[in-house]
C-alpha positions in Angstrom: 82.8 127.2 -104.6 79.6 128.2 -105.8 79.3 130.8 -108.8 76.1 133.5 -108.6 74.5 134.2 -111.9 74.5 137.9 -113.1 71.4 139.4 -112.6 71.3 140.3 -116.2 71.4 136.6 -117.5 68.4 135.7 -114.9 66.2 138.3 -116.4 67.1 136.7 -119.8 66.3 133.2 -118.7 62.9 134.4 -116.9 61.9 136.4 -120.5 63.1 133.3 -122.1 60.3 131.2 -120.1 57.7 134.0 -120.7 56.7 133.0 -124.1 56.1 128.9 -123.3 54.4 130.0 -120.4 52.0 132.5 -121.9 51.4 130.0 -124.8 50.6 127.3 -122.3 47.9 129.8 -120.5 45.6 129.7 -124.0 45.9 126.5 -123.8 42.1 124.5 -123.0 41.5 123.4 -119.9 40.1 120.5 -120.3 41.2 117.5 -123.0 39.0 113.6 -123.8 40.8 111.0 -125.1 40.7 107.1 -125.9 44.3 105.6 -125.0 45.8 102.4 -124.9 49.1 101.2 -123.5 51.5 98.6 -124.4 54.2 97.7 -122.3 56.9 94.8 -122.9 60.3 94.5 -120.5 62.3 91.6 -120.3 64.3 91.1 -117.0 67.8 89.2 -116.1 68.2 87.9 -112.7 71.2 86.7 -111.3 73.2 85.6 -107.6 76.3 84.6 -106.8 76.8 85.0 -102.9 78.4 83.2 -100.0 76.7 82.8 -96.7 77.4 82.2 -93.0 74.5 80.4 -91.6 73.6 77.7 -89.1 76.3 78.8 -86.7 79.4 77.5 -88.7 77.7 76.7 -91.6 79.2 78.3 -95.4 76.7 77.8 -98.2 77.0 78.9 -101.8 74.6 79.9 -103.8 74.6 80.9 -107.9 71.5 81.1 -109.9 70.2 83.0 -112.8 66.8 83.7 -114.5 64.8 85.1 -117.5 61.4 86.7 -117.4 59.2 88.7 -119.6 55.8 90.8 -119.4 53.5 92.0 -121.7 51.1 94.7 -119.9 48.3 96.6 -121.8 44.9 98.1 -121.0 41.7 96.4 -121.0 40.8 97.8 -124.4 40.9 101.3 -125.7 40.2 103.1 -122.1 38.4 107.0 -121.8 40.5 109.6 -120.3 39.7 113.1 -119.4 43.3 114.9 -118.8 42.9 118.4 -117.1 45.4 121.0 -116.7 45.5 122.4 -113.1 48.5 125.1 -112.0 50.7 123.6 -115.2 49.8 120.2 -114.2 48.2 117.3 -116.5 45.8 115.4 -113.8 44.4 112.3 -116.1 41.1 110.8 -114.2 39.7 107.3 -115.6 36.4 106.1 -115.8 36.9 104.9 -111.6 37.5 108.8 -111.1 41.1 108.6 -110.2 44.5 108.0 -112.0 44.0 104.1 -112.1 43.5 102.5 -115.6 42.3 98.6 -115.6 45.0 96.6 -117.5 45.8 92.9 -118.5 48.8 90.9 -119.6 51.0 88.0 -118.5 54.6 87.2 -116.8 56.8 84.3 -117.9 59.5 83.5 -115.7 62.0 80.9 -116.1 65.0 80.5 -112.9 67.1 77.7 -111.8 69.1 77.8 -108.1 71.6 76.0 -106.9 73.2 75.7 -103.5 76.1 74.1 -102.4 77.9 73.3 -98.9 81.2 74.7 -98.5 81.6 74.0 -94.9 79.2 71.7 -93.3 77.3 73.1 -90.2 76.8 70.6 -86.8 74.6 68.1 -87.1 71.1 69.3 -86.5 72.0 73.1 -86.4 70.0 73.6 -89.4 65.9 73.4 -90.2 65.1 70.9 -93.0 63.5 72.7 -95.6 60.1 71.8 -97.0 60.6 70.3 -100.3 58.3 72.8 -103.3 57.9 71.6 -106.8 59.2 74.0 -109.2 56.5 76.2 -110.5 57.7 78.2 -113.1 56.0 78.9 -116.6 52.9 81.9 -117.5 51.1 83.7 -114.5 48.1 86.5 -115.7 47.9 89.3 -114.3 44.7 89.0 -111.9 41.3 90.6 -112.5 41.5 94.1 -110.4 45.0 94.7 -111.8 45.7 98.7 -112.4 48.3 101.3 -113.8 48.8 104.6 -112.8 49.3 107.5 -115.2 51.4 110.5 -113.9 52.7 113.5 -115.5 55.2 115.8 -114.0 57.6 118.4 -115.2 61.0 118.2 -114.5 61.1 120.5 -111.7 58.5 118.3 -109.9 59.9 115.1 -111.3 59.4 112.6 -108.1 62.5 110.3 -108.3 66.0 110.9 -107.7 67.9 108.3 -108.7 68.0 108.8 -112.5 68.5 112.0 -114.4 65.8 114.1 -114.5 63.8 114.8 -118.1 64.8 117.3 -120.5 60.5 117.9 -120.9 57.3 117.8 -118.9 56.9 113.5 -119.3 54.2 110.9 -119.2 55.4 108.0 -116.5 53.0 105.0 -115.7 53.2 103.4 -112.6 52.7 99.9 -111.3 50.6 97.6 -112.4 48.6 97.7 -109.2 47.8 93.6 -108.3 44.8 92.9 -105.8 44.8 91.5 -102.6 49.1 92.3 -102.8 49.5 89.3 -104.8 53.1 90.3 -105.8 54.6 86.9 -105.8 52.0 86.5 -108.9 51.7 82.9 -108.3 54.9 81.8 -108.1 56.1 79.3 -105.1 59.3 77.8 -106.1 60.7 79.7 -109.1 63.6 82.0 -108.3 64.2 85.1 -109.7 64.0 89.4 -109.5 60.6 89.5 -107.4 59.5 92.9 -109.0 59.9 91.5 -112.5 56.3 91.9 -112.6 55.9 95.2 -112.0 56.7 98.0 -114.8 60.4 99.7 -115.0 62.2 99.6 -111.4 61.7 100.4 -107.9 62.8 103.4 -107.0 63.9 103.3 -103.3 63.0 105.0 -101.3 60.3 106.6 -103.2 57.0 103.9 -103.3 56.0 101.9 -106.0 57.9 101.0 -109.5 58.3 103.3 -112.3 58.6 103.0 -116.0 61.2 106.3 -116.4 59.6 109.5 -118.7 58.0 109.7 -121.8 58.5 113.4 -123.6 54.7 114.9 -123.7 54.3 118.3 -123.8 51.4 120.4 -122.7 50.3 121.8 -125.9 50.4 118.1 -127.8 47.7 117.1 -124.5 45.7 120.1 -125.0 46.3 120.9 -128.6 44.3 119.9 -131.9 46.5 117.0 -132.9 44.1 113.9 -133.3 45.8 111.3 -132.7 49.9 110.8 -131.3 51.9 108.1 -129.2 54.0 108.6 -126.1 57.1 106.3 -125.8 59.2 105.3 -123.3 62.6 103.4 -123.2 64.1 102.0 -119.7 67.6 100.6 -119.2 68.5 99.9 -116.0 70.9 97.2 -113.9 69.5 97.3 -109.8 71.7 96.0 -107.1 70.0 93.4 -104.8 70.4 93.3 -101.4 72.8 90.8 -99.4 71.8 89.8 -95.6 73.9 90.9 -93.6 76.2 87.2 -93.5 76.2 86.9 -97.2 78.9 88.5 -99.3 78.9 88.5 -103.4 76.0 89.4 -105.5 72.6 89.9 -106.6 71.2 91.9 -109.4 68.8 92.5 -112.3 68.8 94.1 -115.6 65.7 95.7 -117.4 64.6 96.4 -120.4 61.3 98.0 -120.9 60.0 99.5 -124.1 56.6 100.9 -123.3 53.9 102.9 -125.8 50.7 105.0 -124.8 48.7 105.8 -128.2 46.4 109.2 -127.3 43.1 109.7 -130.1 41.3 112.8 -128.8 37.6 113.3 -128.1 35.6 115.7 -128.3 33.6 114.5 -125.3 33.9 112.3 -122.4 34.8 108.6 -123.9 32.3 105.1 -122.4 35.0 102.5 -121.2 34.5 99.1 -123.2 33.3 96.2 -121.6 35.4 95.1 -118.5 37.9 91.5 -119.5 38.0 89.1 -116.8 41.4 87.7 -117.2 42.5 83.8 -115.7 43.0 83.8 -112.4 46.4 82.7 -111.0 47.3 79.4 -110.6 
């Protein structure tokens, strides 16, 4: 049964809000800044599932692998971060959200399958033998991240708590050309693992969870301050629909975003050209 709240103890909760929300009204409109992200997150991959294929075919498959990114910008990047309806917009040099980063994956997997039951002869297609591949991809030229800020009552995913405090999230990084598999043509593991934080499905993209940033540290008189972020998650994988057992993936990602303020609109530093993928 749902309880209603005494009128009396809404008006104290709406004066209570009065005060932040006055103090965030003085607040300027308009902030520069140089920033510069560091993101590391190392993810676990593993299966262990049993599978009804090739008409009366049972294979079983276990595996297991290790990855780790390093993502950062291209360079201390300018950032002009405005405050529109008690929102924090932050536009980049490319006039939108998007901030040109670098970095690397290393992904190391093994996979092994095994016949339980063997299916008639012929019933299955011979697969195409692939070298192993696995080892360093960079992060293609082109490659972006997204920098959101929401409050709690706008915050966009559902699946995880919602923050205590209006937070910093980065999205992504965006690849060119949807070059997820980042390379990579025979070296199993968590396909995402190259994106920052987790997919939150149904919602699009990957996200890195909230980093505590309050509107009067963006638009105050503090020179310099970092954001952090901390991400802890285990994700179910999803099974066909003749496989039974598991498949999942732990991250950790640790992320910074160090802020020095401007007092006028910041020139981006030279654009970095990292290798392509191999």
């Amino acid at each position: 049964m749902k309880t209603k709240t005494p009128l009396i103890a809404l008006s104290i909760l709406a004066a209570s809000a009065l005060p932040v929300a006055a103090a965030d009204a003085k607040l300027p409109s308009k902030s520069y800044f140089r920033v510069q992200v560091v993101a590391t997150q190392d993810v676990h991959w593993s299966v262990d599932a049993t599978a009804h294929a090739c008409g009366s075919g049972v294979f079983h498959t276990t595996g297991h692998s290790e990855s780790k990114s390093v993502v950062t910008t291209v360079g201390w990047q300018p950032v002009t971060v405005r405050r529109v309806k008690g929102n924090a917009l932050f536009t980049f040099s490319g006039g939108n959200g998007e901030v040109p980063a670098t970095g690397h994956l290393q992904r190391f997997g093994d996979q092994q399958t095994t016949v339980v039951t063997a299916p008639a002869p012929g019933a299955c297609p011979q697969p195409i033998p692939t070298a192993q591949d696995c080892g360093t991809r960079s992060y293609p030229a082109g490659t972006k991240l997204i920098f959101e800020w929401n409050r709690p009552q706008d915050w966009p995913y559902q699946d995880d708590p919602t923050p205590l405090a209006p937070s910093l999230h980065l999205i992504g990084p965006n690849v060119p050309n949807q070059t997820t598999d980042m390379g990579f043509r025979n070296c199993p593991g968590e396909r995402d693992d190259y994106m920052v934080g987790i997919n939150p499905y149904p919602d699009p993209g990957s996200d890195s969870g909230p980093g505590a940033l309050p509107l009067k540290l963006l638009f105050g008189k503090r020179k310099q301050f970092t954001v952090r972020g901390r991400l802890q998650h285990t994700v179910q994988g999803l099974l066909v629909s003749n496989e039974t057992g598991y498949r999942k993936s732990a991250f950790d990602l640790t992320w910074t975003v160090k802020f020095k303020r401007l007092s006028h609109p910041g020139k981006p530093p030279a654009p970095l050209d990292p290798a392509p993928l191999t």
